[in-house]
C-alpha positions in Angstrom: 44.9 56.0 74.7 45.5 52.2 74.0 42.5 50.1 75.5 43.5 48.6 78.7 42.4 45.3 77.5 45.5 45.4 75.3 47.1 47.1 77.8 47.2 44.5 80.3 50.5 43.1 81.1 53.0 45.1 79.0 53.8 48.7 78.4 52.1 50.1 75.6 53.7 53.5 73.8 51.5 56.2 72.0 53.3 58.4 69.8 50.2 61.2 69.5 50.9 62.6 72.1 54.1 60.3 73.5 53.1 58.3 76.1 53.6 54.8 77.9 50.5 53.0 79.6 49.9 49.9 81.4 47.3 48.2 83.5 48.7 46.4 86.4 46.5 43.3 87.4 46.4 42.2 91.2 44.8 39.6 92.8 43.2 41.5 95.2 42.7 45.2 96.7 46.1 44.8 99.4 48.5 43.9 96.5 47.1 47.0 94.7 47.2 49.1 97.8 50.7 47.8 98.5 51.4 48.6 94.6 49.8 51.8 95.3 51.9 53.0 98.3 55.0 52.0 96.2 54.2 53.8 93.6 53.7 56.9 95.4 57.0 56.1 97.4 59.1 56.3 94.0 57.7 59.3 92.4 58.4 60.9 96.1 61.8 59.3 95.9 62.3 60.5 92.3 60.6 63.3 91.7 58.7 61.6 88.8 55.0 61.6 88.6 52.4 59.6 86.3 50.2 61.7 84.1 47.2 59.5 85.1 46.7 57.1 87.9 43.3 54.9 88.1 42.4 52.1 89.6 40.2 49.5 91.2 39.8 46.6 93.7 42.4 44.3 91.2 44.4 46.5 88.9 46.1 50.2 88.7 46.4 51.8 85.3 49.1 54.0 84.9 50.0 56.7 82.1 52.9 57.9 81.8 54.3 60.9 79.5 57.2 63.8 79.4 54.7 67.0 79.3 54.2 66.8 75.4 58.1 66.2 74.6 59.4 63.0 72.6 59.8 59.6 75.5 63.2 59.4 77.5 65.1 57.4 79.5 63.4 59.0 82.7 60.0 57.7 81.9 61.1 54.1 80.8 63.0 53.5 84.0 60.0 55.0 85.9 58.5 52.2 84.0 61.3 49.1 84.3 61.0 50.1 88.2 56.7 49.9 88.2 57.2 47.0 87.0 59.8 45.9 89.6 57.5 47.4 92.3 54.2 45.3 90.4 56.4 42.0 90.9 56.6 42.6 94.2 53.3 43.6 95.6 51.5 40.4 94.0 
């Protein structure tokens, strides 16, 4: 997995096994609850859940993937609106 460091601020794409990940930065814990709660809103709303969620006080790391198949257009609009929902919560 790419180092969040790297991470930070844009998606990053792994093709071993295909995957997009991003650290979300906040400036404190309730704009990364409110990104939080959002989050979980959309993958209720559209049935699409991250692989891996982690986070802390002032960011969220997200991983997203399509169960071991090649990167569609269902994970990178998960993705476009994360980072619509990210925009809005800081």
């Amino acid at each position: 997995m790419p180092d969040a460091s790297q991470a930070s601020g844009a998606w990053q794409e792994q093709a071993k096994p295909p995957l997009l990940f991003r650290r979300f930065e906040f400036a404190d814990y309730s704009h990364t609850r409110a990104f939080l709660d959002a989050l979980g809103e959309l993958s209720e709303r559209t049935g699409f859940y991250p692989r891996n969620v982690s986070f802390a006080s002032g960011h969220v790391n997200v991983t997203l993937d399509a169960d071991g198949e090649p990167l569609g257009e269902r994970e990178r609009d998960f993705a476009r609106q994360l980072d619509a929902l990210a925009r809005q919560a800081d």
